[in-house]
C-alpha positions in Angstrom: -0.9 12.9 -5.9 -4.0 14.6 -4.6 -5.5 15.3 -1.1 -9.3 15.6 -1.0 -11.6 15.6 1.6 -13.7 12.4 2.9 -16.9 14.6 2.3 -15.8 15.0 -1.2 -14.9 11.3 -2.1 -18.8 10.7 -0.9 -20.0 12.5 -3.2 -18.1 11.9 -5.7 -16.2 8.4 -5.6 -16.6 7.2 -9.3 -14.9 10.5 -10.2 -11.9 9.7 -7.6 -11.4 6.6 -8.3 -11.0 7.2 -12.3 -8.8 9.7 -11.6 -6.5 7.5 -9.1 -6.3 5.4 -12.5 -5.0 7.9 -14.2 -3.2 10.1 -11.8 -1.9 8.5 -9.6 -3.2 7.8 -5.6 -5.5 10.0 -3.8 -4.9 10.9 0.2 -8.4 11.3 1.6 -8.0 13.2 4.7 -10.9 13.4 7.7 -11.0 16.7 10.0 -7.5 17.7 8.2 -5.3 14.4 8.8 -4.6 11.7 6.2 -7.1 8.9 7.0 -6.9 6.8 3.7 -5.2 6.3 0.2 -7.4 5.3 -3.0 -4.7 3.8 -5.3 -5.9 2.1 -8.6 -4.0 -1.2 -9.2 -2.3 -1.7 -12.5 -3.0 -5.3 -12.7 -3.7 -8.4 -10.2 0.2 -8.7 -9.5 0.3 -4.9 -8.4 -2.9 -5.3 -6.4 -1.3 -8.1 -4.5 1.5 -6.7 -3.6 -0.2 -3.7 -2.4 -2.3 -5.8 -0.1 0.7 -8.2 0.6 2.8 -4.6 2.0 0.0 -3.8 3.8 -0.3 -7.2 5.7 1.3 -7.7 9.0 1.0 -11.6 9.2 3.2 -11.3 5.7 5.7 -8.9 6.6 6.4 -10.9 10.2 6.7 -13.9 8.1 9.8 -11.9 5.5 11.2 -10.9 8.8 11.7 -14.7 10.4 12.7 -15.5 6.5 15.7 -13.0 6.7 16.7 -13.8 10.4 16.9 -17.4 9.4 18.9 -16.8 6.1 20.7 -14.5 8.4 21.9 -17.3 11.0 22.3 -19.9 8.6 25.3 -17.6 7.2 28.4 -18.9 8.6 31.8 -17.3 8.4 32.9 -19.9 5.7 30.5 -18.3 3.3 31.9 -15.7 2.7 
């Protein structure tokens, strides 16, 4: 993993983001703090999930998914 400057991924963002393919993601920091992450997908599957982990509408959706599993559970299950 890298950390590079926002001023240098202007100038030079074909460079960064071949290098993200084969190097792994890139932390672009602004004024010294972590503002963004380039990350080159492997495939459509790994891009989705990517933007799926990202998504808060899909991760408040997993967490009513497991409450429910969670109540439907009754002692006789086990």
């Amino acid at each position: 993993m890298r950390i590079v400057s926002l001023a240098e991924v202007k100038a030079g963002l074909s460079a960064y983001v071949e290098q993200a393919k084969t190097d792994g993601p890139i932390v672009i920091t602004r004024n010294g703090k972590a503002a963004a992450v380039l990350i080159a997908p492997e495939d459509d599957d790994d891009l989705e999930t990517i933007l799926l982990s990202r998504s808060r509408r899909y991760q408040a959706l997993l967490e009513r998914s497991e409450k429910n599993m969670q109540a439907d559970k009754s002692p006789s299950d086990d």
